[in-house]
PDB file as gemmi writes it, atoms N, CA and C in Angstrom:
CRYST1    1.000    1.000    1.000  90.00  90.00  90.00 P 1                      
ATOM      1  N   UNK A   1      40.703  96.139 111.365  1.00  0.00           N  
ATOM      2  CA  UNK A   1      40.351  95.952 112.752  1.00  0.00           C  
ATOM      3  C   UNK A   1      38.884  96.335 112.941  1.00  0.00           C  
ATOM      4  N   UNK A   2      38.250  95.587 113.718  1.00  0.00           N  
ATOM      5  CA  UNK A   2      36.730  96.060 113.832  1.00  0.00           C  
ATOM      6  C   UNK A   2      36.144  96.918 114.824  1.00  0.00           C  
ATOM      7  N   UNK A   3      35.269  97.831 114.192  1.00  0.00           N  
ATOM      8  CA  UNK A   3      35.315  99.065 115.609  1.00  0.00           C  
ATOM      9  C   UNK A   3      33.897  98.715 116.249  1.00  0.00           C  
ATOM     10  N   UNK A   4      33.587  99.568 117.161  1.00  0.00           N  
ATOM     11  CA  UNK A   4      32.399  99.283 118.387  1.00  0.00           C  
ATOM     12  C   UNK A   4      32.232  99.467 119.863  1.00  0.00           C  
ATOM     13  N   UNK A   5      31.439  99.328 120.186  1.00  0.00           N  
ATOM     14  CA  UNK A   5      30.911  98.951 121.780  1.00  0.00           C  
ATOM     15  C   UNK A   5      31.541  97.742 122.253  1.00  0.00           C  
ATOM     16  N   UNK A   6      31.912  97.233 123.214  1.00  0.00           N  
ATOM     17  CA  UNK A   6      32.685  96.240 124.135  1.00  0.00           C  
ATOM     18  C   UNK A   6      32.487  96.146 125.462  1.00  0.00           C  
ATOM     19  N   UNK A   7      31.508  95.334 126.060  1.00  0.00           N  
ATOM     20  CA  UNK A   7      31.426  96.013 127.254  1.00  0.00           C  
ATOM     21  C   UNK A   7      32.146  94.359 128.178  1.00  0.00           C  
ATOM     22  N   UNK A   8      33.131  94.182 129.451  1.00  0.00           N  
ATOM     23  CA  UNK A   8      33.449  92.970 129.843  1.00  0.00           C  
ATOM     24  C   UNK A   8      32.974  93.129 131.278  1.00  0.00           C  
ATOM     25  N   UNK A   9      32.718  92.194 131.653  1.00  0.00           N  
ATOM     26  CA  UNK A   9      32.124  92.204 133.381  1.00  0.00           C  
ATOM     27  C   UNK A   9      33.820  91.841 134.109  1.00  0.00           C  
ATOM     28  N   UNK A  10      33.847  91.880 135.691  1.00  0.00           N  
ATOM     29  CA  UNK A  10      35.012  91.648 136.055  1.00  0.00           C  
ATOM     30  C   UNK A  10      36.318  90.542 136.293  1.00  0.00           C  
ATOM     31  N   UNK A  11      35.162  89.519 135.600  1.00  0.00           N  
ATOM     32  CA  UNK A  11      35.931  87.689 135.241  1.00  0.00           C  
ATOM     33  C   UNK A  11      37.078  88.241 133.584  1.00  0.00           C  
ATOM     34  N   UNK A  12      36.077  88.778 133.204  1.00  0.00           N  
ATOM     35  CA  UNK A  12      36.979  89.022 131.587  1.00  0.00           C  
ATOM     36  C   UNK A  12      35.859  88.797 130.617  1.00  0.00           C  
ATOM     37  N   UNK A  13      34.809  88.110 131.130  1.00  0.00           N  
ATOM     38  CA  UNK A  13      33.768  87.430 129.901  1.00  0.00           C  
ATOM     39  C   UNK A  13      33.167  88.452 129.201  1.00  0.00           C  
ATOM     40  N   UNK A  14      32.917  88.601 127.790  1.00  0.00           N  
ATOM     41  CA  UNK A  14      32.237  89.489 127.192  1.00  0.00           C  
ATOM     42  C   UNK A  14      30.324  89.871 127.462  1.00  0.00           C  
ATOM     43  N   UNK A  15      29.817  90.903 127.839  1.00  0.00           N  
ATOM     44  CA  UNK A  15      28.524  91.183 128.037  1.00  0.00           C  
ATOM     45  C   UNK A  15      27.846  92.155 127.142  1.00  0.00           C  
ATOM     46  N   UNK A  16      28.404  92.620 126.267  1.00  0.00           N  
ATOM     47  CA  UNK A  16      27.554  93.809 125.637  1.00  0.00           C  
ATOM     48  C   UNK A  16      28.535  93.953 124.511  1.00  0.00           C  
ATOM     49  N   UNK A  17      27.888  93.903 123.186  1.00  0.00           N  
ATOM     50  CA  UNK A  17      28.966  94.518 121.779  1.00  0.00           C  
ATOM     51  C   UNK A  17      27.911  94.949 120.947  1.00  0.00           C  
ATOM     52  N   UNK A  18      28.074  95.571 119.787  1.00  0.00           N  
ATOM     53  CA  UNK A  18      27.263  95.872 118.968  1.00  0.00           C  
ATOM     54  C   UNK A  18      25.992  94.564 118.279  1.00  0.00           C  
ATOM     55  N   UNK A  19      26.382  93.510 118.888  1.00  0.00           N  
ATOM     56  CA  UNK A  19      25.037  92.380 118.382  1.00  0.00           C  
ATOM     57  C   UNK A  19      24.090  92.152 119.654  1.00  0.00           C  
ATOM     58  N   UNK A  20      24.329  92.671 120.401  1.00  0.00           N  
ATOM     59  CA  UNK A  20      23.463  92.881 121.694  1.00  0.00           C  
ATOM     60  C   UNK A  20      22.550  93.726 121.328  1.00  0.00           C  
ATOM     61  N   UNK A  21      21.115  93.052 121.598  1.00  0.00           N  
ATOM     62  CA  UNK A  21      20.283  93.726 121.762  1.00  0.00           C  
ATOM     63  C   UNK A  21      19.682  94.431 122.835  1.00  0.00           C  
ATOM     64  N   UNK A  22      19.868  95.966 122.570  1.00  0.00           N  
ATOM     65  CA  UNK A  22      19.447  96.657 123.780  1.00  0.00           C  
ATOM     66  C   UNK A  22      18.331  97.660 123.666  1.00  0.00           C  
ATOM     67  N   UNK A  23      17.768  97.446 124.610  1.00  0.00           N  
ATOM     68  CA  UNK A  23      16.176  97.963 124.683  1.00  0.00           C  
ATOM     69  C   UNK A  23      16.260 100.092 125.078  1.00  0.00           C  
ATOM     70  N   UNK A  24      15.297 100.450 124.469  1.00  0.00           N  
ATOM     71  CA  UNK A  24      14.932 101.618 124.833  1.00  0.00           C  
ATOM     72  C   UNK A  24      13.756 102.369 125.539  1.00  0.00           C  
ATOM     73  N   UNK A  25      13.687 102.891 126.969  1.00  0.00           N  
ATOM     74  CA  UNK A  25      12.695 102.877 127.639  1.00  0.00           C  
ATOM     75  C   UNK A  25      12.132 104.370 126.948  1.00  0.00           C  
ATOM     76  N   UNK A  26      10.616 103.794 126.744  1.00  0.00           N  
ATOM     77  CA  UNK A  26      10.175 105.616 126.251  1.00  0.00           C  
ATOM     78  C   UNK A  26       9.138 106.315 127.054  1.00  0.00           C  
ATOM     79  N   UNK A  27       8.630 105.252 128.550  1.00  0.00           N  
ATOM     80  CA  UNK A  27       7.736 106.010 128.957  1.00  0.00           C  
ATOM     81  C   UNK A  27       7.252 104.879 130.104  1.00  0.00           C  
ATOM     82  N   UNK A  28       6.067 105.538 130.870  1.00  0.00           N  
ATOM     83  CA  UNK A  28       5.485 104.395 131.686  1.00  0.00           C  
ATOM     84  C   UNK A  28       4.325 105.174 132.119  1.00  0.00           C  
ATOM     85  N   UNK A  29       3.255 104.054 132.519  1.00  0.00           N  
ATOM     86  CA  UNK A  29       1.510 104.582 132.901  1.00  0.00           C  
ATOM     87  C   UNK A  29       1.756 103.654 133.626  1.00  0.00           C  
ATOM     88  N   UNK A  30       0.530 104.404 134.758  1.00  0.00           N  
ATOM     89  CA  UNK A  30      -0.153 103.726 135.819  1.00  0.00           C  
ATOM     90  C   UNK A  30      -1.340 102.700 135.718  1.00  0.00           C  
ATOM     91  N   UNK A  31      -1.607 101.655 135.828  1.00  0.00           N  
ATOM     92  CA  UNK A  31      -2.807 100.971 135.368  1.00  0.00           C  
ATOM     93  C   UNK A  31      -4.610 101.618 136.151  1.00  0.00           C  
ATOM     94  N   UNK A  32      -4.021 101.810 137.548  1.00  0.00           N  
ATOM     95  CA  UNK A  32      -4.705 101.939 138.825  1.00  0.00           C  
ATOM     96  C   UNK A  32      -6.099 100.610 138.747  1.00  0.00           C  
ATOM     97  N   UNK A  33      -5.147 100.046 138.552  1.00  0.00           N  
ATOM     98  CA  UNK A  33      -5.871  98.796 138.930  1.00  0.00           C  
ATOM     99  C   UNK A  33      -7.797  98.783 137.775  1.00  0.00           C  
ATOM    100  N   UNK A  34      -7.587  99.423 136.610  1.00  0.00           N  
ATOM    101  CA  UNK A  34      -8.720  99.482 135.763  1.00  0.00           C  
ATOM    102  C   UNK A  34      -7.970  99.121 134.599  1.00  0.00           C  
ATOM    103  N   UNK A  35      -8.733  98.740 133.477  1.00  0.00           N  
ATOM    104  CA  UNK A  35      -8.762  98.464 132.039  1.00  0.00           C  
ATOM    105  C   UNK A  35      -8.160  99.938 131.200  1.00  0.00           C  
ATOM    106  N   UNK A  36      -7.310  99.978 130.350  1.00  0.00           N  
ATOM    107  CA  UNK A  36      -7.103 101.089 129.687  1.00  0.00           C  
ATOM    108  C   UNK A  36      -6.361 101.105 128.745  1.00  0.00           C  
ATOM    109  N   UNK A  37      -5.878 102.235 127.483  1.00  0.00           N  
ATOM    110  CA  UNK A  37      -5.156 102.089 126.724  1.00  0.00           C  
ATOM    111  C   UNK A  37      -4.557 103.464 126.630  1.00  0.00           C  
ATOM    112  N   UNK A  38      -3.528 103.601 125.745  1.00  0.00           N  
ATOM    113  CA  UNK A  38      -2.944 104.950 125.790  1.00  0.00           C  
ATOM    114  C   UNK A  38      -2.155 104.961 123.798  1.00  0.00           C  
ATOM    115  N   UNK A  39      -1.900 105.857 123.461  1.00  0.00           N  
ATOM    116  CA  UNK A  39      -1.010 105.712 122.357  1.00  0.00           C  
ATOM    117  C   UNK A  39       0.825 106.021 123.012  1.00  0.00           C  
ATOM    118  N   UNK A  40       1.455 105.201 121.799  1.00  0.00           N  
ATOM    119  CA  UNK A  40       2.858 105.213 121.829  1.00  0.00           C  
ATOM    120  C   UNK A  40       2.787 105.162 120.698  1.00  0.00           C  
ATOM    121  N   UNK A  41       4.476 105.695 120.613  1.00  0.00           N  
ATOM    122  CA  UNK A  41       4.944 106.232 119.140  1.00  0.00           C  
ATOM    123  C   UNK A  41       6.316 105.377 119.269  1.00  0.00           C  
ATOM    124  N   UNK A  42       6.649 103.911 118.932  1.00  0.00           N  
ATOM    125  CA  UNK A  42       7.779 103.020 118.857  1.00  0.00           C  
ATOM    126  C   UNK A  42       8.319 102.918 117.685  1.00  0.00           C  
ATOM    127  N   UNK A  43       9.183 103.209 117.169  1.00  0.00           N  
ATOM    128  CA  UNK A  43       9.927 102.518 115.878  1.00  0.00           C  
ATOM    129  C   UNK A  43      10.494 101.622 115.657  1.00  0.00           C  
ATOM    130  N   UNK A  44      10.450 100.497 116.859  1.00  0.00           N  
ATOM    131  CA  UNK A  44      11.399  99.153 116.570  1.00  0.00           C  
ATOM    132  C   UNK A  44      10.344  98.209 117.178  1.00  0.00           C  
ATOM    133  N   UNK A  45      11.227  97.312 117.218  1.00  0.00           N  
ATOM    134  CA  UNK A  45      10.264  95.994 117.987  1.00  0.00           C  
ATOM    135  C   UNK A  45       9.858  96.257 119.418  1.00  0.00           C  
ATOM    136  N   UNK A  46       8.542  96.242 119.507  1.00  0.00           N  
ATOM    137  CA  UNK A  46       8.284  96.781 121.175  1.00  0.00           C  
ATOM    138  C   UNK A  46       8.534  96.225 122.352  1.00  0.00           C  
ATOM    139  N   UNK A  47       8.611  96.655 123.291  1.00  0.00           N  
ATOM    140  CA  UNK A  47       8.913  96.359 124.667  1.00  0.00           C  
ATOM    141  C   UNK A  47       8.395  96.689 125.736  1.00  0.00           C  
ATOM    142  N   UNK A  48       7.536  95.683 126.796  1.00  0.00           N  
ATOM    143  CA  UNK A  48       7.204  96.343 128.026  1.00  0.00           C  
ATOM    144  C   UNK A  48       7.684  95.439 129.153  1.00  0.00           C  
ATOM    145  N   UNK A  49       7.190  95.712 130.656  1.00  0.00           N  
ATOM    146  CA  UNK A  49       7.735  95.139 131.482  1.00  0.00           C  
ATOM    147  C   UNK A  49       6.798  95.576 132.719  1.00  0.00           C  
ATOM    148  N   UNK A  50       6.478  95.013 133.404  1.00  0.00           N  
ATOM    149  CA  UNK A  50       5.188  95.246 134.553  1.00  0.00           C  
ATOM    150  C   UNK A  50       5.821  95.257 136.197  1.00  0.00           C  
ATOM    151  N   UNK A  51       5.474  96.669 137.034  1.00  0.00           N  
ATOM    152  CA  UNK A  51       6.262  96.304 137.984  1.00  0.00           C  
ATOM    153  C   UNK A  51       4.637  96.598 139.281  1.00  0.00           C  
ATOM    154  N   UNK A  52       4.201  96.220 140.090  1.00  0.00           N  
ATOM    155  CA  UNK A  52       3.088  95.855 141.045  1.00  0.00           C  
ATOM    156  C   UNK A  52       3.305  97.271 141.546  1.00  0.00           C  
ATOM    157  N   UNK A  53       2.159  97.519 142.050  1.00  0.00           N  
ATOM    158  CA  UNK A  53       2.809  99.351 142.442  1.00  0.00           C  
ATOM    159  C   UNK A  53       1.919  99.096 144.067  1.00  0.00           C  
ATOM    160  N   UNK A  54       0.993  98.463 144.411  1.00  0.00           N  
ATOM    161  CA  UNK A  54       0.293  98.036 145.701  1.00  0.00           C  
ATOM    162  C   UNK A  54       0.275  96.674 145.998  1.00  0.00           C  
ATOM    163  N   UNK A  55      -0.178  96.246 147.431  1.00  0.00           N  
ATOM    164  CA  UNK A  55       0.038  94.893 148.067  1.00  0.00           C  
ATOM    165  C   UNK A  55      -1.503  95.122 148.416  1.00  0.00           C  
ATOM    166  N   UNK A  56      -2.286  95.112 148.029  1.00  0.00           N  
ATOM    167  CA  UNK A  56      -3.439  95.099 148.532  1.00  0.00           C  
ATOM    168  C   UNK A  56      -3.457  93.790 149.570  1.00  0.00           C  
ATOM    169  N   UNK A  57      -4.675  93.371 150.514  1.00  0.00           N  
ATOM    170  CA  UNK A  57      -4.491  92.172 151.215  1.00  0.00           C  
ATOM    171  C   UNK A  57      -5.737  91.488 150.688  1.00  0.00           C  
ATOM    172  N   UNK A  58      -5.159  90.724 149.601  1.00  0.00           N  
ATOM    173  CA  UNK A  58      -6.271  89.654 148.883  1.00  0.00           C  
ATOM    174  C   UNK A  58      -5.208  88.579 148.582  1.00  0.00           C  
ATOM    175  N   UNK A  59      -6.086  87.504 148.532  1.00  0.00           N  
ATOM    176  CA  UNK A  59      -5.734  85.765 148.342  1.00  0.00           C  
ATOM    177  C   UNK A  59      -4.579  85.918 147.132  1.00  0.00           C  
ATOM    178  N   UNK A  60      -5.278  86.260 146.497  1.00  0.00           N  
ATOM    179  CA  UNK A  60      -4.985  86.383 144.807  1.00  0.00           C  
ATOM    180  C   UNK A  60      -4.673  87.386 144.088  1.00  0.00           C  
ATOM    181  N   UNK A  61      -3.910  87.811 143.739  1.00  0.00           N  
ATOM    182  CA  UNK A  61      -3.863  89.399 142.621  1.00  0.00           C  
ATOM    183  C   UNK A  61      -4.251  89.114 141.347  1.00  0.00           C  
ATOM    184  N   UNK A  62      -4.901  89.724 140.580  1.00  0.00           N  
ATOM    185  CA  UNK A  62      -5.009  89.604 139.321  1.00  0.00           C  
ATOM    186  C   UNK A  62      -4.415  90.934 138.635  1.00  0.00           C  
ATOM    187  N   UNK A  63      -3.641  90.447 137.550  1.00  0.00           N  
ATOM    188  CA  UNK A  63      -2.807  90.919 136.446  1.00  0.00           C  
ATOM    189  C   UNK A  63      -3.246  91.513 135.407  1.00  0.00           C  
ATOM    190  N   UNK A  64      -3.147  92.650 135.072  1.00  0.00           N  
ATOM    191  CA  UNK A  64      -3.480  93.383 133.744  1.00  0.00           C  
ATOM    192  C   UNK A  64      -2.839  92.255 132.266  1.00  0.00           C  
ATOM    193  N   UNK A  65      -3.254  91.865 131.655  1.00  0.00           N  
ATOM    194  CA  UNK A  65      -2.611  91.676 129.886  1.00  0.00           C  
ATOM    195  C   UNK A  65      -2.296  92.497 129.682  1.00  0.00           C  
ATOM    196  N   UNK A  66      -1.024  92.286 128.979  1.00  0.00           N  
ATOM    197  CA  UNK A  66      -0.846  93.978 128.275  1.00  0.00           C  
ATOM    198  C   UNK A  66      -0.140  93.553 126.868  1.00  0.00           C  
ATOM    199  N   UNK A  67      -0.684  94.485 126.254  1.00  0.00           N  
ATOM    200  CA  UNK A  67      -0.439  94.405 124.473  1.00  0.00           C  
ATOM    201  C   UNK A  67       0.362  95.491 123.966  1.00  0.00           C  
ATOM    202  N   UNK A  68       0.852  95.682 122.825  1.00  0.00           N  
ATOM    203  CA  UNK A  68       1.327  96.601 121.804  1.00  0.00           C  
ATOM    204  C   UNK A  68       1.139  96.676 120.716  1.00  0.00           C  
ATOM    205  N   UNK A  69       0.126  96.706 119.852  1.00  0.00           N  
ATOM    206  CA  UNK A  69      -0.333  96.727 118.409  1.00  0.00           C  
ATOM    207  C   UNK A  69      -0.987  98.061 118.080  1.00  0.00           C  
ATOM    208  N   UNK A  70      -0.607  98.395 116.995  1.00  0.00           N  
ATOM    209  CA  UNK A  70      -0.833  99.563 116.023  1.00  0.00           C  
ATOM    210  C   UNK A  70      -1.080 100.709 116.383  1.00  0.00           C  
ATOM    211  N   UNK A  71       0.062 100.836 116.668  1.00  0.00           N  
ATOM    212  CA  UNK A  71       0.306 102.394 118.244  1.00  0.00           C  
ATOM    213  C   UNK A  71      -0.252 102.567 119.512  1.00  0.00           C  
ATOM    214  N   UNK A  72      -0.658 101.174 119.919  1.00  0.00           N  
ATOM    215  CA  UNK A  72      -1.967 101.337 121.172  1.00  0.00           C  
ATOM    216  C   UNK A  72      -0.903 100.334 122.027  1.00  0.00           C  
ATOM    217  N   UNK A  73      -0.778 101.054 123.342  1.00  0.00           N  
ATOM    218  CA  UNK A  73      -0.682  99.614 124.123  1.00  0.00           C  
ATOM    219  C   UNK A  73      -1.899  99.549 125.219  1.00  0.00           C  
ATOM    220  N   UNK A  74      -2.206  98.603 125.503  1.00  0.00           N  
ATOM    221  CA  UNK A  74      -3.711  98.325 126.078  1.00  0.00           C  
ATOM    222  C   UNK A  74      -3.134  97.189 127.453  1.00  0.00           C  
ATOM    223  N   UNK A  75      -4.255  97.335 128.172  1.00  0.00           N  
ATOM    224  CA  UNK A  75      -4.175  96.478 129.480  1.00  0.00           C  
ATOM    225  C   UNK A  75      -5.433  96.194 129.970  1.00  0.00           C  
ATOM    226  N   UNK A  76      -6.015  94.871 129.665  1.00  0.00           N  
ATOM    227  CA  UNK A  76      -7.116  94.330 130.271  1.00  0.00           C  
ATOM    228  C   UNK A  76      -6.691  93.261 131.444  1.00  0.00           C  
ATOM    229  N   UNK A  77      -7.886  93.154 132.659  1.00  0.00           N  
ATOM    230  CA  UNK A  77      -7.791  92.827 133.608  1.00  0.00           C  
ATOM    231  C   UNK A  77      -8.800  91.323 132.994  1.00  0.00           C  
ATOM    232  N   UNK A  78      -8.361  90.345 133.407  1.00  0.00           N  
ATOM    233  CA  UNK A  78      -9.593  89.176 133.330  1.00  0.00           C  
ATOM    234  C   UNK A  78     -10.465  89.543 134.279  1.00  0.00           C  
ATOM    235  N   UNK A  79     -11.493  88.726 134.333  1.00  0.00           N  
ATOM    236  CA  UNK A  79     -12.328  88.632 135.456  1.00  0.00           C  
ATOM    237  C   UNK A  79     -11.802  87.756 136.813  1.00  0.00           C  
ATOM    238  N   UNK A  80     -12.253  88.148 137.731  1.00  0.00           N  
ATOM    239  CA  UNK A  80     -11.896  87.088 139.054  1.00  0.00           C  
ATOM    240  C   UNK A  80     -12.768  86.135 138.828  1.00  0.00           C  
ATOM    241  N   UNK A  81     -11.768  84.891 139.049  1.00  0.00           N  
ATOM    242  CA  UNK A  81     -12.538  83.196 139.181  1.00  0.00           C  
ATOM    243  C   UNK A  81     -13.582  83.393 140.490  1.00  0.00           C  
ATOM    244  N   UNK A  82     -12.991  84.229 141.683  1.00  0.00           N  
ATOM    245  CA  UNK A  82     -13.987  84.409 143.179  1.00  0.00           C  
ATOM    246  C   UNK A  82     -13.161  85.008 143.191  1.00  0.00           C  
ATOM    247  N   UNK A  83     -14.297  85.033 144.938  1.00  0.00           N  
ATOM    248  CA  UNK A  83     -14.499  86.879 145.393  1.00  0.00           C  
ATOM    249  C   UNK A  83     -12.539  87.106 146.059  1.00  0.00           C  
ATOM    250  N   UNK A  84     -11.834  86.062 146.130  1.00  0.00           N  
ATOM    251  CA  UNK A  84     -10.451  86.383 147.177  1.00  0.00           C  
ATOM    252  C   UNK A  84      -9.730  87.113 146.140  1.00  0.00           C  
ATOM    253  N   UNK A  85     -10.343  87.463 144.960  1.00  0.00           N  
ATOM    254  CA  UNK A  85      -8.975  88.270 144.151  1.00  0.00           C  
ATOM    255  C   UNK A  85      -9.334  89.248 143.821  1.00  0.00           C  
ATOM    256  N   UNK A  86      -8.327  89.973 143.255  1.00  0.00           N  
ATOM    257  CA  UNK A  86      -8.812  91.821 143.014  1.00  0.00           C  
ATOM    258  C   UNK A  86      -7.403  91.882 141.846  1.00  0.00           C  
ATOM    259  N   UNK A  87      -8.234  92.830 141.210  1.00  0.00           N  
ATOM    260  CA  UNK A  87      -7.073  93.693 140.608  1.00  0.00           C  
ATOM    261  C   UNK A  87      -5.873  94.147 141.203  1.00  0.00           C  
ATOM    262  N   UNK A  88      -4.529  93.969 140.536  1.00  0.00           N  
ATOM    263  CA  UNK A  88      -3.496  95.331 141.175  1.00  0.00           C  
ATOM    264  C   UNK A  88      -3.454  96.284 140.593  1.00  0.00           C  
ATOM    265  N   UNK A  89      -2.734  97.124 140.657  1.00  0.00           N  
ATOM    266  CA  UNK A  89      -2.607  98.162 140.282  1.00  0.00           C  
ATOM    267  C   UNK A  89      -0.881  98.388 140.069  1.00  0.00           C  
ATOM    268  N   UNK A  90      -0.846  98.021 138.557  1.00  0.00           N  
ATOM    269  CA  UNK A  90       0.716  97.867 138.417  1.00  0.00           C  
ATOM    270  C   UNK A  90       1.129  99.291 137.242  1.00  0.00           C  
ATOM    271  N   UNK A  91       2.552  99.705 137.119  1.00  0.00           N  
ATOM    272  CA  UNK A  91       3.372 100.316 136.491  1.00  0.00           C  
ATOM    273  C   UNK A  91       3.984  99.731 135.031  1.00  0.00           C  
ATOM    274  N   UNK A  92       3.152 100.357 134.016  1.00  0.00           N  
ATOM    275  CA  UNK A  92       3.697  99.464 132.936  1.00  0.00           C  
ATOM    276  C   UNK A  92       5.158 100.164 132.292  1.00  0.00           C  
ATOM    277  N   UNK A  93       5.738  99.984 132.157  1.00  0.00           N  
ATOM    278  CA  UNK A  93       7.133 100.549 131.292  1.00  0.00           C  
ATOM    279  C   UNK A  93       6.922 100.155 129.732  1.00  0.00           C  
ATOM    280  N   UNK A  94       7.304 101.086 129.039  1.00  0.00           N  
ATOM    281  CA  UNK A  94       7.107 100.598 127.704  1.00  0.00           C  
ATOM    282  C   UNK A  94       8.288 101.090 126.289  1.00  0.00           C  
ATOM    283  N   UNK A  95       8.972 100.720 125.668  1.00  0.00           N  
ATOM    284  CA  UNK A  95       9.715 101.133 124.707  1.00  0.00           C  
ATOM    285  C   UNK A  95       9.922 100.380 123.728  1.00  0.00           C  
ATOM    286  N   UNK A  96      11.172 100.344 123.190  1.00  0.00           N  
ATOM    287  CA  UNK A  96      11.434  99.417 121.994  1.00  0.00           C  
ATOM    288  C   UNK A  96      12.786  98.809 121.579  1.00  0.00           C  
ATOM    289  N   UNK A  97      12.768  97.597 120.574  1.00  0.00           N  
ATOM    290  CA  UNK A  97      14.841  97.496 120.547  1.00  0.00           C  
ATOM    291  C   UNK A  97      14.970  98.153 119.581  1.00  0.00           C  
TER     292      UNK A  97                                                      
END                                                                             
């Protein structure tokens, strides 16, 4: 018989078993709306996820990039195409599967 995790939602359908990949949160930085990097210490395949932390009142928001390579995760802002856009200032989450 095979043992494990099993997880069923309330139809009956299966959602979660041991071939599910599930993520591990290890931390989160503030961007404040500037360019920056920080070290992390991940042992699996990495993971982030971006959540807006202000509504400033501009046309346009512009978005940090954000990377994960060789213990660094980094966040550059492009430049604004014009003057209606600005940086946000978002919440990065970061971990690994």
């Amino acid at each position: 018989m095979p043992a494990g995790l099993q997880v069923w939602d309330a139809n009956g359908a299966l959602i979660l078993d041991t071939s599910t990949r599930v993520g591990t949160l290890i931390g989160s930085v503030n961007t404040g709306a500037v360019n920056g990097a920080i070290a992390v210490s991940l042992i699996g395949e990495p993971l982030f996820f971006v959540k807006q932390l202000s509504f400033p009142l501009y046309t346009v928001y512009i978005f940090p990039n954000v990377s994960i390579a060789g213990g660094v995760l980094s966040w550059v802002y492009p430049p604004p195409f014009n003057p209606y856009q600005a940086n946000v200032a978002v919440r990065i989450f970061y971990g690994f599967y």
